[in-house]
N, C-alpha and C positions, 0 to 999 in steps of 0.2 A: 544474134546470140553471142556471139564472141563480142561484142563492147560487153552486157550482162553478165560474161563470166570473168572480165580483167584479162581477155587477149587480144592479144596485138591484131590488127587489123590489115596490116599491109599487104599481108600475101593469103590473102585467104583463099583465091581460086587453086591454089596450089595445096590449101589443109583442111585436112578433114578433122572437124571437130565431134561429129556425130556420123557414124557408119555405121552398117552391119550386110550382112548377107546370111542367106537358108543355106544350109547345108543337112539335106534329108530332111526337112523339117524343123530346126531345130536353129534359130539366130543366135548368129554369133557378133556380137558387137565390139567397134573398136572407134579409134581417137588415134590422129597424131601427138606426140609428144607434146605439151606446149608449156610447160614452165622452164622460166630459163634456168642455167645450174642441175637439172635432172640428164644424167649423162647418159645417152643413147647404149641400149643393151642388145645383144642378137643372140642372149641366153636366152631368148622366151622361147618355148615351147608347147606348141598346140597338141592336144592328144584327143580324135575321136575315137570313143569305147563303142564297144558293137557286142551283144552278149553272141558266143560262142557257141553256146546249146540251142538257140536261133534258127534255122535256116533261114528265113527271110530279113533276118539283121545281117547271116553272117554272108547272104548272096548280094545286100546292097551295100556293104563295106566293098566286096569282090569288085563291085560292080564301080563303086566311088573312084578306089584305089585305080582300077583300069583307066577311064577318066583321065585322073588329076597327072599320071604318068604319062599318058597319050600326050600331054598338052607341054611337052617339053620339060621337065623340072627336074631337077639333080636326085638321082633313086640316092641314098644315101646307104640303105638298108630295104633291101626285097619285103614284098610283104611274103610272111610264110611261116611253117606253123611252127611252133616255139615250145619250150619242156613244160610249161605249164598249160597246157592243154589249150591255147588259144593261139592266135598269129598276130605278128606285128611287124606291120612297115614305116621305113622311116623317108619323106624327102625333104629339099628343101626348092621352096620356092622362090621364083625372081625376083623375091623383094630380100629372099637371103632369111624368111622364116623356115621355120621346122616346126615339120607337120607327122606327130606319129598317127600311123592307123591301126587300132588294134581292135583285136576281140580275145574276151577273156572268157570263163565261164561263170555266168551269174551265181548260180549254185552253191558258189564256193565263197563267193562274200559273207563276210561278218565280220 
């Protein structure tokens, strides 16, 4: 797949060209970098929403957040409940992303 798309080949057991993983259901897919000149960023920000009016969205957020903290990772920001009637936690993982967990209240969208 990488001769196909015009990358570099040499280190391939080291890059991930096609990834993903479930999180509650729901794949999240990713890619190493790999054009050259595209400068390396650690501004990304992942954010999973969980509706707030829920209880079984807002007990497997509870339940995730418990999880992904147990497993070592920089709390950055507690998950907990916030002036707009939802909670949000913030960490960052070992690879140095950040991960918000929130819930908001669906109700209120438009």
């Amino acid at each position: 797949m990488a001769k196909e798309w015009g990358l570099p080949t040499d280190n391939l057991e080291n890059t991930t060209i096609h990834g993903g993983f479930v999180v509650l259901g729901n794949t999240i897919f990713c890619s190493d970098r790999t054009r050259d000149g595209e400068p390396f960023s650690s501004s990304v920000t992942v954010m999973l929403d969980f509706n707030s009016e829920d209880a079984e969205d807002v007990a497997a957020l509870d339940s995730l957040y418990k999880q992904v903290t147990e497993s070592g990772v920089e709390i950055i920001d507690p998950l907990k409940e916030q002036f707009w009637g939802g909670k949000m936690g913030i960490i960052k993982d070992k690879y140095g992303l950040v991960w918000m967990f929130h819930a908001q209240p669906y109700s209120k969208l438009q």
